[in-house]
C-alpha positions in Angstrom: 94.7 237.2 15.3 91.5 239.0 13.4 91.4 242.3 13.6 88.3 244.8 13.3 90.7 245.6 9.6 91.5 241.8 9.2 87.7 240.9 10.3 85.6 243.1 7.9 88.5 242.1 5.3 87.9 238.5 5.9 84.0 239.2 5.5 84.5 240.8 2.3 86.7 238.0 1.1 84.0 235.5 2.1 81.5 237.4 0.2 79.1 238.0 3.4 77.3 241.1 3.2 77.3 243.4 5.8 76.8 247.1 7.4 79.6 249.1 9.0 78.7 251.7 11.7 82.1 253.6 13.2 81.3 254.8 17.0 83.1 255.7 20.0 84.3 252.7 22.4 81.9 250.5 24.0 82.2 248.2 26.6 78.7 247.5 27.9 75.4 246.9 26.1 74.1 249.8 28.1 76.9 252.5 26.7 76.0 251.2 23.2 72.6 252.4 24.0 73.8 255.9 25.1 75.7 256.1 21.9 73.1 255.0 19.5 74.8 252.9 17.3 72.5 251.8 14.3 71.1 248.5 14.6 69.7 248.8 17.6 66.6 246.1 16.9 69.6 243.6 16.1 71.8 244.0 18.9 73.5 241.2 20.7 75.2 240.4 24.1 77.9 238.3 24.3 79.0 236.1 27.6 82.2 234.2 27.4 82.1 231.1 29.5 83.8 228.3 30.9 82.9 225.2 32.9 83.9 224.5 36.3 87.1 222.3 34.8 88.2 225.0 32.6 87.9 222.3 29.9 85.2 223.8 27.8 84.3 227.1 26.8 81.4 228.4 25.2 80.5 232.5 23.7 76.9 233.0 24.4 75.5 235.2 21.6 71.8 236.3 22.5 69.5 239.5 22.2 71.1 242.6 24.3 67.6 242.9 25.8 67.4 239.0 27.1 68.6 237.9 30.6 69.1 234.8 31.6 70.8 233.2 34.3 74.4 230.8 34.3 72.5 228.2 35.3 70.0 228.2 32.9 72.6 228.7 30.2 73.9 225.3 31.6 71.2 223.2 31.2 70.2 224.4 28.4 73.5 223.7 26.5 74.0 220.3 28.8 77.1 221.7 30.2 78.7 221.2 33.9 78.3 224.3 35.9 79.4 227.7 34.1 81.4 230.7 35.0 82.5 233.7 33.2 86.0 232.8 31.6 88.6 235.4 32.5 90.4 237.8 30.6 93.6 235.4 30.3 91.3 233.1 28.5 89.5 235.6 26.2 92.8 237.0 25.4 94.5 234.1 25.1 91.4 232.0 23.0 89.6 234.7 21.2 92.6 237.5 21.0 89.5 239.8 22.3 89.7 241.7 25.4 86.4 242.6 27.5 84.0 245.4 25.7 84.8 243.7 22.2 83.3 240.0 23.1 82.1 239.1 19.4 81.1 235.3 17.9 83.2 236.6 14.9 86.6 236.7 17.2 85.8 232.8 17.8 87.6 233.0 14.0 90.7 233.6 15.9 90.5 230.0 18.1 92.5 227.8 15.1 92.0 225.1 18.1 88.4 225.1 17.6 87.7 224.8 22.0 85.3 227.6 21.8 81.7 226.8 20.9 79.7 229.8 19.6 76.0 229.1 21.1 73.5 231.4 19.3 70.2 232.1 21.0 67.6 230.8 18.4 65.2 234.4 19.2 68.7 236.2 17.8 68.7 234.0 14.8 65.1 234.0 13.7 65.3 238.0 13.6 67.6 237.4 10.6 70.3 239.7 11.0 72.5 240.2 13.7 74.5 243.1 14.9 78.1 242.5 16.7 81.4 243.7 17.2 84.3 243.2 14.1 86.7 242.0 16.8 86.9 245.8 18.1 84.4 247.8 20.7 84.8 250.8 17.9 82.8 249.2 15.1 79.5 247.4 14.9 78.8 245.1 12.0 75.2 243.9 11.2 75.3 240.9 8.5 72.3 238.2 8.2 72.2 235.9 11.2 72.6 232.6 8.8 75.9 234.4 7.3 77.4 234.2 10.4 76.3 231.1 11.2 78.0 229.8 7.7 81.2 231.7 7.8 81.9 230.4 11.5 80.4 226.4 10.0 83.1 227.1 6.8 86.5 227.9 9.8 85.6 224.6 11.2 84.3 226.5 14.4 81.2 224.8 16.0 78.0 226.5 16.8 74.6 225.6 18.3 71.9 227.6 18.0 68.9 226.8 21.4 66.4 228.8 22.9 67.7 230.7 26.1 
């Protein structure tokens, strides 16, 4: 399982650019506010879901300023009704626990179940700012890198409007 060494190691190796900011633990998009980390105009929430079989599961990767509503998310993505996976899963998928919910730790799901959904507003401001696997780091890279790295690991991604 990636890292936040492994993750900015396998960046590197991949030859996607990027900027490191180190910061004190965060676990909500609010305390990443108080502690303002760089990047702010590109920061991104993260929602890890699942449907109501526990068959599919899906990160949500949209601006930290958006809302939007499960069910929304749901139809936009044509899914059965969504839920917040738990811990187990994001653990067990992802090898991420809660505060460090990243696209970049759907590197670690080798079984390819997760799909990384990117909000198309997130995309079209061409850099993105997210988590290295860890709440103690914040990566920003260009939105279309990470859309390519996850593409070249097999792992599939949509990218809609919320």
């Amino acid at each position: 399982m990636l890292d936040k060494r492994s993750t900015l190691d396998l960046l590197e190796r991949e030859g996607v650019a990027f900027e490191l900011a180190e910061h004190p633990a965060v676990f909500t998009v609010e305390q990443a506010r108080q502690a303002k980390i760089p990047f702010a105009a590109y920061g991104a929430k993260n929602l890890f879901l699942r449907d109501d079989r526990h068959r599919a599961h899906y990160l949500v990767c949209l601006p930290d300023e958006k809302r939007v509503s499960l069910r929304e998310v749901q139809n936009r993505i044509g899914s059965r009704r969504l839920s917040f996976a738990s811990e187990t899963d994001l653990a067990g998928l992802l090898g991420l626990t809660p505060g460090s919910v990243t696209p970049l730790g759907a590197l670690n799901d080798t079984s390819h179940r997760v799909e990384v959904i990117l909000d198309e507003e997130l995309v079209d401001r061409g850099s993105v700012a997210v988590h290295p696997c860890d709440n103690t780091a914040t990566v920003l890279l260009a939105a279309q890198d990470l859309i390519d790295l996850l593409g070249r690991h097999d792992i599939p991604v949509r990218v809609i409007r919320l």
